[in-house]
C-alpha positions in Angstrom: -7.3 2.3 -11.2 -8.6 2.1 -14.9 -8.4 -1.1 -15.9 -8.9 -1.8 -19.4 -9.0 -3.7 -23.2 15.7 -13.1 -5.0 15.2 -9.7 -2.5 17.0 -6.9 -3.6 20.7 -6.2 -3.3 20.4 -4.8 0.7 17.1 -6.2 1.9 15.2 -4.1 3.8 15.0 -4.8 7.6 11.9 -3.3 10.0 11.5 -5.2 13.3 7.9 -5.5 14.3 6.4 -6.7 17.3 5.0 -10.3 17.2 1.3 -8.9 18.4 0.8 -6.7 15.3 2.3 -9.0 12.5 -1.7 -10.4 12.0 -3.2 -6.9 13.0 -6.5 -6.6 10.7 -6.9 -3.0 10.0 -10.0 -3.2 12.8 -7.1 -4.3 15.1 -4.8 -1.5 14.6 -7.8 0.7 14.5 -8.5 0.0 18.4 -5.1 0.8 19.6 -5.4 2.9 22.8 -6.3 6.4 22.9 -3.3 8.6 22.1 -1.0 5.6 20.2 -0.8 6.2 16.4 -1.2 3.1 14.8 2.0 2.8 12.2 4.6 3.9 15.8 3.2 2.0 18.5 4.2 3.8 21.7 7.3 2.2 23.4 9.1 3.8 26.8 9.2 6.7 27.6 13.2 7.8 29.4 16.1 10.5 28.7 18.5 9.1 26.0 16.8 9.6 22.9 18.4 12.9 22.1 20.3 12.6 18.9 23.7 15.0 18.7 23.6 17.7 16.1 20.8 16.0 13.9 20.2 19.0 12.1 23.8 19.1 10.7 24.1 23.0 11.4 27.3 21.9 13.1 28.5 20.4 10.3 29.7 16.7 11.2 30.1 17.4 14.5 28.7 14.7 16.8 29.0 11.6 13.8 31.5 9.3 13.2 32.5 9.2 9.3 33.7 6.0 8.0 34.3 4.0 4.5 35.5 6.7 1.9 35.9 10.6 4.0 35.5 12.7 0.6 31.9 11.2 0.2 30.6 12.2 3.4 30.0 16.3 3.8 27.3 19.1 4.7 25.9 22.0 3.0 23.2 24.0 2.5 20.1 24.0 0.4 17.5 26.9 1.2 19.5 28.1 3.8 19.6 24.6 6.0 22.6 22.5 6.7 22.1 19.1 5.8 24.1 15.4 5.4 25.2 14.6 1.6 26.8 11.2 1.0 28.2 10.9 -3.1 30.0 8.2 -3.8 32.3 9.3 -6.5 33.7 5.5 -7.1 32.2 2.4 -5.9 32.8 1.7 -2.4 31.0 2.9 1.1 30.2 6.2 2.8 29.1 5.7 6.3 28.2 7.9 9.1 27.7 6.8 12.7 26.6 8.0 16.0 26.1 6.1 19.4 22.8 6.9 21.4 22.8 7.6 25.3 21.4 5.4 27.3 18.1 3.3 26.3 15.9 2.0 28.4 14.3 -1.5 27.0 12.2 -1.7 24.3 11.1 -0.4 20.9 13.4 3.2 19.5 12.8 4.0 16.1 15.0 6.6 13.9 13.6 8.9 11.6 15.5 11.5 9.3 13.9 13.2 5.7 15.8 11.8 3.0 16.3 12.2 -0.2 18.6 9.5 -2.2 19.0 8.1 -6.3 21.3 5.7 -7.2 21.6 1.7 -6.9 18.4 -0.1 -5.9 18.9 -0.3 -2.2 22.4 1.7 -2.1 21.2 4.0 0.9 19.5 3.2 4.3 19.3 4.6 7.7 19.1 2.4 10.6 19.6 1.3 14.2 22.6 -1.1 15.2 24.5 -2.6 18.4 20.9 -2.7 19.8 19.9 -6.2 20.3 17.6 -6.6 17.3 18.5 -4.2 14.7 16.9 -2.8 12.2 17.3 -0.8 9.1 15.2 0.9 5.8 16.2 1.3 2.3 15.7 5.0 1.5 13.4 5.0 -1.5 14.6 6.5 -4.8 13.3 10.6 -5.2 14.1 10.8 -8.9 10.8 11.1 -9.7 10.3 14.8 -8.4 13.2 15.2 -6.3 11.3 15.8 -2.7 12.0 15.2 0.7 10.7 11.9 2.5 10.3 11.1 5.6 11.8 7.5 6.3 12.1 5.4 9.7 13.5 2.4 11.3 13.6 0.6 14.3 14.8 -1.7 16.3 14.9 -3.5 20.0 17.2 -2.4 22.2 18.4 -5.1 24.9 21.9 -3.7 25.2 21.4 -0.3 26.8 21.9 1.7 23.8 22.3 1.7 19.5 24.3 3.4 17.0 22.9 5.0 14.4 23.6 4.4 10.8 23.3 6.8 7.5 25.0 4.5 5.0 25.3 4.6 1.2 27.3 1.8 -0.4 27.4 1.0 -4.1 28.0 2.8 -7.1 30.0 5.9 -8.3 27.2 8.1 -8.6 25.0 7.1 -5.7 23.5 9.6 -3.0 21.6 10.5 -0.3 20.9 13.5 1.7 19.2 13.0 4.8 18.2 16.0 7.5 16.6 16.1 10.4 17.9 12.9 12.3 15.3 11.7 14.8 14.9 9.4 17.8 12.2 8.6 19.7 10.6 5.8 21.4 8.3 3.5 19.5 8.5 0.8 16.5 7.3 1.4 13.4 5.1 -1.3 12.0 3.8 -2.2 8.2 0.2 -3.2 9.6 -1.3 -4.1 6.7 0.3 -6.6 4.3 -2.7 -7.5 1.4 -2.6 -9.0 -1.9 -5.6 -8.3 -4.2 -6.7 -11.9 -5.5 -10.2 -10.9 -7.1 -8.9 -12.9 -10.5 -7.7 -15.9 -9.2 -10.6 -17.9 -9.3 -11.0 -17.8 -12.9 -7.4 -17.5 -13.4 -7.0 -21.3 -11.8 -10.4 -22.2 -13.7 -8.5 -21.2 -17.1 -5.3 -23.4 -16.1 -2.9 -21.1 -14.2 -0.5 -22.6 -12.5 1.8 -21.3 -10.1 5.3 -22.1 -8.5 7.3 -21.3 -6.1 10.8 -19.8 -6.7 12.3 -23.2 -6.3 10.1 -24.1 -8.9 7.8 -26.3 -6.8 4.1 -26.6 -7.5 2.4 -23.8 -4.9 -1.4 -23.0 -3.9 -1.0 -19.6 -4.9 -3.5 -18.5 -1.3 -1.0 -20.4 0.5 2.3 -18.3 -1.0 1.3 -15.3 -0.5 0.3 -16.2 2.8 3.6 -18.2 3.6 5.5 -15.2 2.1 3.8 -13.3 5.0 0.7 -11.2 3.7 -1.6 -11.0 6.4 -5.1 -10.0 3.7 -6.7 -10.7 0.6 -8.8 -8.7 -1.0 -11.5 -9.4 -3.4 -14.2 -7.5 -5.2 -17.6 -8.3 -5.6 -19.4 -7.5 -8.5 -23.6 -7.7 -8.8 -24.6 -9.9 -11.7 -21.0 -10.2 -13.8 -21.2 -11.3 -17.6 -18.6 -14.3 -16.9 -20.4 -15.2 -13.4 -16.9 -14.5 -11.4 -16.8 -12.2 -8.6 -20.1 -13.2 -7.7 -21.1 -13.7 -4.0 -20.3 -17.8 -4.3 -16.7 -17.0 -5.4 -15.8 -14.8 -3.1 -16.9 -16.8 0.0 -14.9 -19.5 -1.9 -11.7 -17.7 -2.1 -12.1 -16.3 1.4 -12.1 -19.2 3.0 -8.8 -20.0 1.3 -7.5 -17.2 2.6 -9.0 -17.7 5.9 -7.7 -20.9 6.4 -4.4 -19.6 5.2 -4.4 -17.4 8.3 -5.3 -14.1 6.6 -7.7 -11.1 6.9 -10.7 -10.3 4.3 -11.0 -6.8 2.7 -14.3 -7.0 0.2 -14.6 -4.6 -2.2 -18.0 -3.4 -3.1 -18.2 -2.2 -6.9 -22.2 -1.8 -7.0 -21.6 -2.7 -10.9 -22.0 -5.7 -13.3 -18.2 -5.0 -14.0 -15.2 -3.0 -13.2 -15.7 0.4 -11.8 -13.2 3.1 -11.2 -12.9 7.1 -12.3 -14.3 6.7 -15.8 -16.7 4.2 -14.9 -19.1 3.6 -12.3 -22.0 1.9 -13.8 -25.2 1.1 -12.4 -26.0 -2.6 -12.4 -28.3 -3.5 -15.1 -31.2 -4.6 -12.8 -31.3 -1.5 -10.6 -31.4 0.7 -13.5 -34.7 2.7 -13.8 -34.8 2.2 -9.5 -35.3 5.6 -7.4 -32.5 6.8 -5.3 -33.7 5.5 -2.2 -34.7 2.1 -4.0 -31.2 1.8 -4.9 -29.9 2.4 -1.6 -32.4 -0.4 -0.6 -30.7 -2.5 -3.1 -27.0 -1.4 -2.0 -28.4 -2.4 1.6 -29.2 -5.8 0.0 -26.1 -6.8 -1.8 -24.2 -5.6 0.9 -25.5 -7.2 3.5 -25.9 -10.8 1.5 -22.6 -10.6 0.5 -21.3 -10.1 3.8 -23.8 -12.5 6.0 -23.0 -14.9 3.4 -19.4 -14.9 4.8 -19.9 -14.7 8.0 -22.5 -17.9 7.8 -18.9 -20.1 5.9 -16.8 -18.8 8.8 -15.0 -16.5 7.2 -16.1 -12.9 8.4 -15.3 -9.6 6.5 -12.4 -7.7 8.4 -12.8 -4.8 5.9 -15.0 -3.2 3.4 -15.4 -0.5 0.5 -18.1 0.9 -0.1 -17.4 1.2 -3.5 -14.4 0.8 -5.6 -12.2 4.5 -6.7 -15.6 6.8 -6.5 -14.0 10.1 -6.8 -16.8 11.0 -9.5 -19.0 9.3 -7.2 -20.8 5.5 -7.7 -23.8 4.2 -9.3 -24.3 6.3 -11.9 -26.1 8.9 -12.8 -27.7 8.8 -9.4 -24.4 9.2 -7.2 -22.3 10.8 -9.6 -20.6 14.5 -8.2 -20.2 15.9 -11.3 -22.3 15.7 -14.2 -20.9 13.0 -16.0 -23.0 12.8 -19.2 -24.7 15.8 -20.1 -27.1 14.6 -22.2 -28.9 12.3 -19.7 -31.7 13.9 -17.2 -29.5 13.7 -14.2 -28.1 17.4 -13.8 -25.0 17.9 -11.8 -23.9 16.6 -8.4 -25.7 14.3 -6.5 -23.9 13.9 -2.9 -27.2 13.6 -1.4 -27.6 10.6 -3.2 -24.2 9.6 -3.3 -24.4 9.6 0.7 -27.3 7.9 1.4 -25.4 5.1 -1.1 -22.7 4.9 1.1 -24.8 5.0 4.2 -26.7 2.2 3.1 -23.5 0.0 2.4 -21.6 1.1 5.6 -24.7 0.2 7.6 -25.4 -2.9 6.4 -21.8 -3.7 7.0 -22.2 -2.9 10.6 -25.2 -4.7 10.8 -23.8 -8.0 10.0 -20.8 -7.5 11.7 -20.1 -4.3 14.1 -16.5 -4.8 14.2 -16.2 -5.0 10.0 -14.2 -1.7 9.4 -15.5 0.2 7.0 -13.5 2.4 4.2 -13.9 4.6 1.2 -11.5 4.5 -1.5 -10.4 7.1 -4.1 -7.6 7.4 -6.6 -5.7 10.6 -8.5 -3.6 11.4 -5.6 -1.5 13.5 -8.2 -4.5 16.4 -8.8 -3.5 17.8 -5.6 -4.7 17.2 -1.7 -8.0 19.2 -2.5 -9.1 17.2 -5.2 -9.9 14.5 -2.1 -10.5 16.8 0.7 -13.5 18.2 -1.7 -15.0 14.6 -1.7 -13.9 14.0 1.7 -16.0 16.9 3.4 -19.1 16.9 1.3 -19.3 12.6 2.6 -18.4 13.5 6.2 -20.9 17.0 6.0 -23.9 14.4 5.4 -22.8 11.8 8.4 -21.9 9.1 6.5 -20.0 6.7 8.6 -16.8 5.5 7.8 -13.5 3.9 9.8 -10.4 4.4 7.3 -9.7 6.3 4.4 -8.1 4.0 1.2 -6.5 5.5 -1.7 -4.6 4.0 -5.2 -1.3 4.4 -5.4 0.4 3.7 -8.6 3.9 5.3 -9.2 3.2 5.7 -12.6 0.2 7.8 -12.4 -0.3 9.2 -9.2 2.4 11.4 -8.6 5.4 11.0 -6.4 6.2 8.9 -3.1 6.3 12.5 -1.5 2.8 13.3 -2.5 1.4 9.8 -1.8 3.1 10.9 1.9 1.4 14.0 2.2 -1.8 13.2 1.2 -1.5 10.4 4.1 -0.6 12.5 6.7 -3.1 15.0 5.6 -5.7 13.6 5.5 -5.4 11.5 8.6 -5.1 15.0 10.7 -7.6 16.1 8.9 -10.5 13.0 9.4 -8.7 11.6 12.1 -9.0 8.5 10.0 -6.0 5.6 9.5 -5.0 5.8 5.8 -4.4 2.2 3.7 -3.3 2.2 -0.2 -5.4 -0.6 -1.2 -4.2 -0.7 -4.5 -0.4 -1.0 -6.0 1.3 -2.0 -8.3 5.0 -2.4 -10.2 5.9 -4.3 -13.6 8.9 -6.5 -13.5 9.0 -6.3 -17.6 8.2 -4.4 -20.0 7.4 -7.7 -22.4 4.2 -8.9 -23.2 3.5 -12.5 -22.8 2.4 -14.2 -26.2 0.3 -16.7 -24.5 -2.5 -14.4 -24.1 -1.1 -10.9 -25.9 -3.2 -7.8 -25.1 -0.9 -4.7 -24.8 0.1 -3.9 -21.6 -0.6 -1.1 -19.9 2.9 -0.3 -18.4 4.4 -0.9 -21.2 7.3 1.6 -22.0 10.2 2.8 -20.2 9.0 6.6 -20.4 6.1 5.3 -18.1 8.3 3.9 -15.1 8.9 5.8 -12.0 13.0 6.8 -11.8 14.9 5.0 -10.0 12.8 1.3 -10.3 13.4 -0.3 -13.3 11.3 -3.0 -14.7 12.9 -5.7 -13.9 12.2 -8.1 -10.7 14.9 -6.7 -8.9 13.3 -3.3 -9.5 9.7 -4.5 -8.9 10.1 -5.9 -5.7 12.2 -2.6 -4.5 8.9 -0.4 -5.8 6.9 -2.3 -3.9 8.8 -2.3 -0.6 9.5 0.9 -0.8 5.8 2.4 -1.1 5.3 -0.2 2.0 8.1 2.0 4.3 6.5 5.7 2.5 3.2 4.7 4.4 4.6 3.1 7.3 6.9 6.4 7.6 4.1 8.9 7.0 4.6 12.2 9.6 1.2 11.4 12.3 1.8 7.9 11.9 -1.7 6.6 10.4 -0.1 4.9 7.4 -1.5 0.9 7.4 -0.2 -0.7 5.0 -0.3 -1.4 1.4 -2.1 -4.1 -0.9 -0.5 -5.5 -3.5 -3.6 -5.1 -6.7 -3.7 -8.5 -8.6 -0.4 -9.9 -8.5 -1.8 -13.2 -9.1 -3.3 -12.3 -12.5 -1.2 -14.2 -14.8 -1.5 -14.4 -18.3 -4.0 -17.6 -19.5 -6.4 -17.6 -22.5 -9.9 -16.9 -21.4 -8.9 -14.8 -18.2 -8.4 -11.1 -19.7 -10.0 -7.8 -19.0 -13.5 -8.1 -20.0 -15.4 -10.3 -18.0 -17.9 -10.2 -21.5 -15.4 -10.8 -23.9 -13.3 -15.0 -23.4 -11.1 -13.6 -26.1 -10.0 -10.3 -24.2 -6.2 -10.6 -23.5 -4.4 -9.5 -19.8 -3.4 -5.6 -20.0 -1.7 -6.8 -16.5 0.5 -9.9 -16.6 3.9 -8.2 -16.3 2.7 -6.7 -13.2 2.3 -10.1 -11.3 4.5 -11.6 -8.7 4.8 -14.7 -10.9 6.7 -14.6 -14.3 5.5 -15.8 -17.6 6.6 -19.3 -16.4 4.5 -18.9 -13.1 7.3 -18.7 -11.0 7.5 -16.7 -7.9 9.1 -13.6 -7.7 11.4 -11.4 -5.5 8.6 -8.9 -4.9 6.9 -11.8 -3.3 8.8 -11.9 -0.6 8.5 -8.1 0.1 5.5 -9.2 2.4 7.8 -10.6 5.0 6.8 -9.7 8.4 9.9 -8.5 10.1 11.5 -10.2 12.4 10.5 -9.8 16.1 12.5 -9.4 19.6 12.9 -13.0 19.8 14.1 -13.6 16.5 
């Protein structure tokens, strides 16, 4: 991204198998040949068959319950599908019981499309043993199709599945293309980006828990059941944060708090991202391949650092959002400033960058998975299939791809989906959004006032409004687009800076003590410190046991 100067109404439900709650992306990455990663194979027997889930047979096959009149079929482009319009407030349901289930993980699937009440429609799984059901996500934004799923255990020899919209007059869903199959879906990846917390508790933040109770902020996102922290690393930074010693410091927090490490690489002196990828000041003047030396370098005393404390990268970016490429001009792949003596694209250089880093990550520790992030998922699927096959047309070694994901810039949930399942078939590569975000206000908090940069309600995605209701229902729902995503290579999402608080002395610029926070209505805490719902939205689900 650019950075610059109580659980909603119907919670969400997705059970998850115990073993993958604490799966580091490395962990989900080994899975067995021929299991997708996001719907982990379950058993395989007749019964999964769902009656007319198409809807070319109108209702036939489903039960309709709760208000009749809400609950029809008809066709868009030719293909009968499910409606459910609420024309006063009250419930529109629609059931059907499955065959016989043999024991174990069966997950539902269906494309949606719904607007309405936060959390008004779901699909789900009931009568199973564990059930388990999924908010379908607002589409107001473009109006597309989703793909949505939802699991559950069966221990009773069958389910019934449930298309339910309850709440408002005006509420709807469509859903098509009812699905069951073996399997459980699972939200591998539940991070929180903490890269400003250091400085943010050096300045005199201090954070509570909803009860209002004093909290080590590691320790609540950890209890409220994120499972990585990620944290940037930046070369020689004007305020001395982000710095080798400060991340091993916060890792070990997190470490101890039972979670996984994602570093992120910036190669800079300070923030890097589309419109800025800046060399650090004492490589400047270097040769490409001394720089790569130097990328090497960092790297690898970053990450042996780490290791030496006990707390050993799981993950890794080699760089932070390089689209236009990294360590400019040398990596850049376009020509970025015209007037310098660096002509045009550089991917040569750019790769044997990213080589260097990805190496040295292996080197210190083989099983550190390595990714490569990029943003502007709205420009379209080739504006990162370019970048992608010019990187993997030089070799450069990789594990996962990671992409931003903000609502409010990049596009719709249905194009954060496709690029996903895109560009997993197209890589074979696991997918993780390892930045997101959602405000809960649109205010700006006087202690430390810098303009915010969500800050207007013609920036908000429709259908989440920003309030912490709404913020915690964004965030959620990205979570289940992912973990829906047709191929099934969707990780996870992390949660970017939802620590960062306002407090004098912690904004933007790590040159500048008097720049304010563009970010602090985007936090998980309120302008009192206090926890949020969105918080919560980490919550592994329950498992078979529970």
């Amino acid at each position: 991204m650019k950075k610059h100067h109580s659980k909603i109404q119907h919670p969400q439900k997705r059970k998850l198998a115990s073993a993958v709650v604490a799966a580091s992306l490395l962990a989900v990455a080994a899975l067995p040949a021929g299991i997708s990663p996001a719907i982990a194979e379950g058993p395989s027997q007749p019964g999964g068959a769902v009656i007319n889930g198409d809807f070319s047979q109108g209702l036939s096959g489903w039960k309709v319950t709760g208000n009749p009149a809400a609950t029809t079929t008809a066709a868009e482009a030719g293909n009968q599908q499910l409606t459910q319009r609420l024309g006063a407030d009250g419930t529109a349901t629609l059931r059907q019981k499955t065959g016989s289930l043999a024991e174990g993980w069966w997950t539902v699937s269906a494309r949606v499309k719904a607007e309405g009440t936060l959390g008004a429609s779901r699909i789900g799984l009931k009568n199973c043993g564990v059930d388990g059901d999924t908010v379908l996500p607002s589409t107001a934004q473009d109006g597309a199709w989703l793909q949505i799923s939802a699991d559950a255990y069966v221990t009773k020899g069958a389910c019934e599945i449930i298309i339910e919209t309850r709440g408002k007059a005006g509420d709807w869903a469509e859903v098509d293309d009812v699905r069951l199959t073996p399997g459980s879906i699972q939200r591998a990846v539940r991070g929180a980006d903490l890269s400003n917390l250091a400085k943010n508790e050096d300045m005199g933040a201090v954070y509570f828990g909803a009860n209002g109770r004093q909290v080590d902020a590691v320790e609540a996102f950890a209890d409220a059941g994120a499972n990585l922290v990620r944290l940037k690393v930046w070369v020689n930074p004007a305020d001395g944060y982000n710095t080798t010693d400060e991340v091993v410091a916060t890792a070990k927090r997190a470490k101890a708090a039972g979670m996984k490490i994602l570093v992120d690489f910036h190669y800079s002196d300070r923030w890097t991202d589309p419109g800025a990828q800046g060399m650090p000041a004492a490589w400047v003047g270097l040769s490409p391949q001394a720089v790569a030396d130097a990328v090497y370098a960092h790297t690898s005393e970053v990450l042996t650092a780490l290791k030496n404390a006990g707390a050993t990268a799981d993950s890794v970016q080699v760089g932070n959002e390089i689209n236009p490429g990294m360590l400019w001009p040398l990596g850049q792949t376009w020509d970025v400033n015209p007037a310098d003596d660096v002509e045009g694209a550089q991917w040569d250089n750019l790769a044997l960058f990213l080589a260097a880093g990805s190496r040295a990550a292996k080197d210190v520790s083989a099983q550190t998975d390595v990714i490569l992030h990029l943003t502007n998922i709205n420009n379209g699927i080739g504006g990162l299939t370019w970048w992608y096959d010019e990187v993997t047309k030089r070799g450069v070694q990789f594990d996962t791809i990671g992409l931003s994901y903000y609502g409010y810039w990049h596009g719709s949930m249905a194009d954060l989906q496709h690029a996903i399942t895109e560009l997993s078939a197209r890589y074979d590569r696991n997918v993780v959004v390892v930045e997101n975000s959602y405000p809960f206000t649109l205010q700006d908090n006087p202690v430390d006032p810098w303009e915010n940069v969500i800050r207007s309600q013609d920036q908000l995605v429709p259908g989440y409004p920003a309030t912490p209701e709404g913020q915690a229902a964004n965030f959620r729902a990205v979570q289940d687009v992912v973990a829906s995503a047709p191929g099934g290579r969707g990780l996870g999402v992390v949660s970017w800076e939802p620590a960062w608080t306002a407090v004098p002395g912690n904004g933007w610029d790590p040159a500048d003590p008097a720049s304010g926070n563009a970010w602090e209505n985007q936090a998980m805490f309120d302008f009192a410190g206090r926890a949020l719902p969105a918080l919560q939205q980490f919550a592994p689900d329950p498992d078979t046991k529970s």
